[in-house]
C-alpha positions as CSV (number, residue, x, y, z in Angstrom):
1,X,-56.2,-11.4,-83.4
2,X,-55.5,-12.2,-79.7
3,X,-56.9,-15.5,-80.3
4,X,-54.3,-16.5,-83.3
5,X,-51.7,-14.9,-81.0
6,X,-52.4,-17.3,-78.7
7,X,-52.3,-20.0,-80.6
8,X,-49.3,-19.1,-82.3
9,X,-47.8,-19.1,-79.0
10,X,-49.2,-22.2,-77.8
11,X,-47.7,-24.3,-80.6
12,X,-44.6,-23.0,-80.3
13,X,-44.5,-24.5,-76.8
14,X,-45.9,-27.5,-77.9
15,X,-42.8,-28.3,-80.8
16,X,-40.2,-26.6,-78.5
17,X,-40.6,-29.1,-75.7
18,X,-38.6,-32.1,-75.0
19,X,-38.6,-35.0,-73.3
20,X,-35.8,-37.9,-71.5
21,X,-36.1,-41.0,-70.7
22,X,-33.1,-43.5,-69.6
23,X,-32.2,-46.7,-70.8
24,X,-30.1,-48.7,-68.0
25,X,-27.4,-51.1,-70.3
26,X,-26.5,-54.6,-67.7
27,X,-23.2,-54.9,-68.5
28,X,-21.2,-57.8,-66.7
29,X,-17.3,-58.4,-67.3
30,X,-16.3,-61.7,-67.0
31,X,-12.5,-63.4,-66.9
32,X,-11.9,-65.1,-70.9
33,X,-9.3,-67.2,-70.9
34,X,-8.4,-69.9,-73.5
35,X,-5.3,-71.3,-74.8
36,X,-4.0,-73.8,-77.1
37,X,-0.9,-75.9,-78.1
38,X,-0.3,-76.1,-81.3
39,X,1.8,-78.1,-84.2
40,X,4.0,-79.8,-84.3
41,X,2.0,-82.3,-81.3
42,X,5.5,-83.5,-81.3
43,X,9.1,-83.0,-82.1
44,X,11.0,-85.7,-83.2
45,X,15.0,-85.6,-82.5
46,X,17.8,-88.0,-83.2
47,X,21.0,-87.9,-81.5
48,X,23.1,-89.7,-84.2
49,X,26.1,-87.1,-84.3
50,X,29.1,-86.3,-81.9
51,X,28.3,-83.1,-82.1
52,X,24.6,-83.7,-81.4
53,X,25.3,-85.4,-77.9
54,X,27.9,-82.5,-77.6
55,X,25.6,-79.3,-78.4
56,X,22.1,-81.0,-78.2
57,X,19.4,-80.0,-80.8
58,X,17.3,-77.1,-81.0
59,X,13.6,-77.6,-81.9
60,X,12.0,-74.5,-83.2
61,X,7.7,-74.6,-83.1
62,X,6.8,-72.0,-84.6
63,X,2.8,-70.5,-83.4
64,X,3.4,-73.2,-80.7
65,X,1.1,-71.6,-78.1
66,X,-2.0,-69.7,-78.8
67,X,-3.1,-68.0,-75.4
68,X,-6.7,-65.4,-75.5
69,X,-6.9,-63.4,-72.3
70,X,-8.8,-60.5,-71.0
71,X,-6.4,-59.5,-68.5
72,X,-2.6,-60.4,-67.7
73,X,-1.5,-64.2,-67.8
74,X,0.8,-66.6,-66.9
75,X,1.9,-69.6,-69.0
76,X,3.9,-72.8,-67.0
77,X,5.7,-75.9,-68.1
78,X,6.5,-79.1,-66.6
79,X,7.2,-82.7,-67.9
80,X,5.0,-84.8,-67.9
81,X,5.6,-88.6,-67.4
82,X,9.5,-89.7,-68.9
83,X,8.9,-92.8,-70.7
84,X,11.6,-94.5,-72.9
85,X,14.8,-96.9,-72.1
86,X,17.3,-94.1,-71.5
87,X,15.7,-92.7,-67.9
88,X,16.2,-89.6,-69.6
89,X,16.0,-86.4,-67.3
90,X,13.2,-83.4,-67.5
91,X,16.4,-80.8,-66.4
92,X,17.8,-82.2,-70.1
93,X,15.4,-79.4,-71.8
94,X,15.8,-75.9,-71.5
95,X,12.4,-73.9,-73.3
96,X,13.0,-69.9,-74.9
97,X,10.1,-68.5,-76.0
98,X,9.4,-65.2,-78.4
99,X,6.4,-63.9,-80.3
100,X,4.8,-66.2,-82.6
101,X,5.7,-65.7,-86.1
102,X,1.9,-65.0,-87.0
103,X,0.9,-63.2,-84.0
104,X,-1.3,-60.4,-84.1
105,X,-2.6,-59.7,-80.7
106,X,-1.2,-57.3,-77.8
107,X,2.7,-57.5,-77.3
108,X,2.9,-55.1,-74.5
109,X,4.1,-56.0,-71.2
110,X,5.0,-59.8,-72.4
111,X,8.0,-61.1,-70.5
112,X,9.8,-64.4,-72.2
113,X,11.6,-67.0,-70.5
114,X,15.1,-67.7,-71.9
115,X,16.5,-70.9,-71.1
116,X,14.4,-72.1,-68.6
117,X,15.3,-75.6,-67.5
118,X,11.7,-78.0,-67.6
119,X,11.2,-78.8,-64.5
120,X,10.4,-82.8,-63.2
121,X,6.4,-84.2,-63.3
122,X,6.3,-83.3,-59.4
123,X,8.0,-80.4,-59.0
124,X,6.9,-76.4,-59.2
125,X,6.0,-75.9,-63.2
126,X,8.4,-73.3,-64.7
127,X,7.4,-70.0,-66.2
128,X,7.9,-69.4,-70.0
129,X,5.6,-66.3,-70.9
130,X,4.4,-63.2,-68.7
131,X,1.8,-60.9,-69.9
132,X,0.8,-57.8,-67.5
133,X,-1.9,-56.7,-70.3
134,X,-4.8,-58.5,-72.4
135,X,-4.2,-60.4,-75.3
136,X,-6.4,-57.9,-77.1
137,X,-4.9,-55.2,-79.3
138,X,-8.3,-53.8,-80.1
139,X,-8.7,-55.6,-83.2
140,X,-7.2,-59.3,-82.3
141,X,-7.8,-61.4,-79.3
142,X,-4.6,-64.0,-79.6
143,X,-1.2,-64.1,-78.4
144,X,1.1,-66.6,-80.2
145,X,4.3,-67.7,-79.0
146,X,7.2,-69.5,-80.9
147,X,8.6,-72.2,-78.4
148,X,12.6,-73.4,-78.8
149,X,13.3,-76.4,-77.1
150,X,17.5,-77.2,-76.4
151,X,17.3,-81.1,-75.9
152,X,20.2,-82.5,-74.4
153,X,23.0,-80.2,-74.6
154,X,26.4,-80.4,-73.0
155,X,26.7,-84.3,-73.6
156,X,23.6,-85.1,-71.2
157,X,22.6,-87.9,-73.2
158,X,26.0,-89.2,-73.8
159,X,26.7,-92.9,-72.4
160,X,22.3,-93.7,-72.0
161,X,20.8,-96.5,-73.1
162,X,20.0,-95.6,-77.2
163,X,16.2,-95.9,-78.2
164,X,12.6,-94.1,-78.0
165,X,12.3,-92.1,-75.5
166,X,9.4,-89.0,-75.1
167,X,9.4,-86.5,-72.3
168,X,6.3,-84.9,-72.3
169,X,6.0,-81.2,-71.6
170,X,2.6,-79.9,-69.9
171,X,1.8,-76.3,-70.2
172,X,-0.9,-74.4,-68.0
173,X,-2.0,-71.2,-68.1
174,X,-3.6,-68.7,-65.2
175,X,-4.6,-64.9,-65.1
176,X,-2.7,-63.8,-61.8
């Protein structure tokens, strides 16, 4: 009887005992940061109207720049090269941005430029869009921003030479 006791006892032990072992998980975070510029490549204006050399035009792009970040970012503008026969000035474009029309990712903490004159190929690049968080929401990694450009207002293209002209606009983006 003492000997089924015993062994009663002993594989009770046995089954009640437990054992731990670790598993170490490498986990490095690295910076992501990607960004795109959209359609329309270009915007095509005519000044063909009083009132257009007046007011200037307004060129909505809609989804214009698609920015993925892990962290807070920064995105700039500056003109690129003028080219054309009206030696047509950079200051002549003022950008607004606001959410994309499609966008999806994070929203908090975005700051939008309103009006922000496009500064001269040379010069210090302007900021458009300020983001203290990640483009993630959890669920989607992109930011999209809707760009307005005001070309020409207040009669700055009144009295140039008439023709093609294209003023490029270069966007960068950083993580601060």
């Amino acid at each position: 009887m003492k000997k089924i006791f015993a062994l009663i006892a002993f594989v009770t032990l046995i089954s009640s005992a437990s054992f731990a072992q670790t598993a170490n998980l490498n986990i490095t975070l690295s910076d992501v940061l990607s960004f795109s510029v959209t359609q329309p490549a270009a915007l095509t204006v005519n000044f063909d109207t009083e009132e257009k050399y007046t007011n200037g035009i307004t060129a909505l792009a809609t989804d214009h720049i698609s920015v993925v970040s892990s962290k807070g970012f920064v995105v700039k503008a500056i003109a690129g090269t003028v080219t054309g026969t009206a030696a047509l000035t950079p200051g002549s474009v003022k950008l607004t941005s606001a959410i994309g029309t499609t966008n999806a990712g994070n929203t908090a903490g975005i700051t939008y430029g309103s009006g922000v004159t496009l500064p001269a190929s040379g010069g210090t690049a302007a900021t458009i869009v300020t983001a203290t968080s990640s483009s993630w929401n959890g669920s989607n990694s992109t930011n999209k921003f809707n760009v307005s450009y005001l070309i020409g207002a207040n009669g700055a293209y009144a009295g140039k030479t008439t023709g093609a002209n294209v003023i490029p606009v270069v966007y960068t983006v950083t993580q601060p």
